[in-house]
C-alpha positions as CSV (number, residue, x, y, z in Angstrom):
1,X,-7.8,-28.5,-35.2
2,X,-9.8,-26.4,-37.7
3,X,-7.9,-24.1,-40.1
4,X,-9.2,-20.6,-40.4
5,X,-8.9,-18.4,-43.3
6,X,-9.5,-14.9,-43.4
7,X,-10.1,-13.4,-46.7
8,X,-9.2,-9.6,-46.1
9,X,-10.0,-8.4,-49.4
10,X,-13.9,-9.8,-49.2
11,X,-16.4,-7.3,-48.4
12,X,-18.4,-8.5,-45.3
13,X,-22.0,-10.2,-46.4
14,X,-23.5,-7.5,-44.0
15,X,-22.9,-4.8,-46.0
16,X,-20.7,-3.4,-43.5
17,X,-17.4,-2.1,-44.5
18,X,-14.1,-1.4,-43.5
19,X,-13.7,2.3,-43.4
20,X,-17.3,2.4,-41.4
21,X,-15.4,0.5,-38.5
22,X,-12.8,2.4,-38.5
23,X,-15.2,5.7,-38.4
24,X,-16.6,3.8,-35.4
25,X,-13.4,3.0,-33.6
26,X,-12.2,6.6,-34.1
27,X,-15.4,8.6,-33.3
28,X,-15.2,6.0,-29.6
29,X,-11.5,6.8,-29.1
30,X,-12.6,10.8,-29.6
31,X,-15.2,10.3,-26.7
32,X,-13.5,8.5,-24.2
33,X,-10.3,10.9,-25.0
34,X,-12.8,13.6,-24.7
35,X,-14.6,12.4,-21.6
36,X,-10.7,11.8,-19.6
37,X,-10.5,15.7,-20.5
38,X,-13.4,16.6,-19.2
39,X,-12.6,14.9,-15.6
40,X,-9.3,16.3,-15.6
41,X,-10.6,20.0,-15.9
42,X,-10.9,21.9,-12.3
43,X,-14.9,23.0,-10.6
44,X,-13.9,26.6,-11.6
45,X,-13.1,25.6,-15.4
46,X,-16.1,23.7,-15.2
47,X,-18.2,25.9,-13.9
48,X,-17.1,28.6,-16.8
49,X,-18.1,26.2,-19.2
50,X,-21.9,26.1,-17.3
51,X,-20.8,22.7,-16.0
52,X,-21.0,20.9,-12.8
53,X,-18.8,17.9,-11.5
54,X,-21.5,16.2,-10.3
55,X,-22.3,16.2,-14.8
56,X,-19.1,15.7,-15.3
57,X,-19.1,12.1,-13.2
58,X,-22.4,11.2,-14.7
59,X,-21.0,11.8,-18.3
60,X,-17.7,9.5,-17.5
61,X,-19.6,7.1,-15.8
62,X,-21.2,6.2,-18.7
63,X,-19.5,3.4,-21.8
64,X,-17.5,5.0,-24.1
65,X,-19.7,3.9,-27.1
66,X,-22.9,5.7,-25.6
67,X,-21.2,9.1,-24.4
């Protein structure tokens, strides 16, 4: 069995860190919290915003990370 060690205090060799992740994470839980809204909202509310649900479907069919 191989031991591994994580070394949480390293900076990752990509260049990537932490607090970009978490800027990630929150910006995707934003959209899909955003996108459950959206499908919850009646025609006639969306129609006052200029929206259709045939829109609506096609923006929560689509991944989180793309909306």
């Amino acid at each position: 069995m191989t031991k591994i060690n994580f070394h949480l205090a390293e900076q990752p060799r990509s260049g990537l860190h932490w607090s970009d992740v978490k800027h990630e994470i929150t910006a995707w839980w934003h959209s899909a919290h955003s996108l459950h809204e959206l499908q919850s909202l009646d025609d006639r509310c969306l129609q006052d915003m200029g929206m259709s649900r045939c829109t609506t479907d096609f923006e929560a069919a689509k991944p989180f990370w793309m909306a």
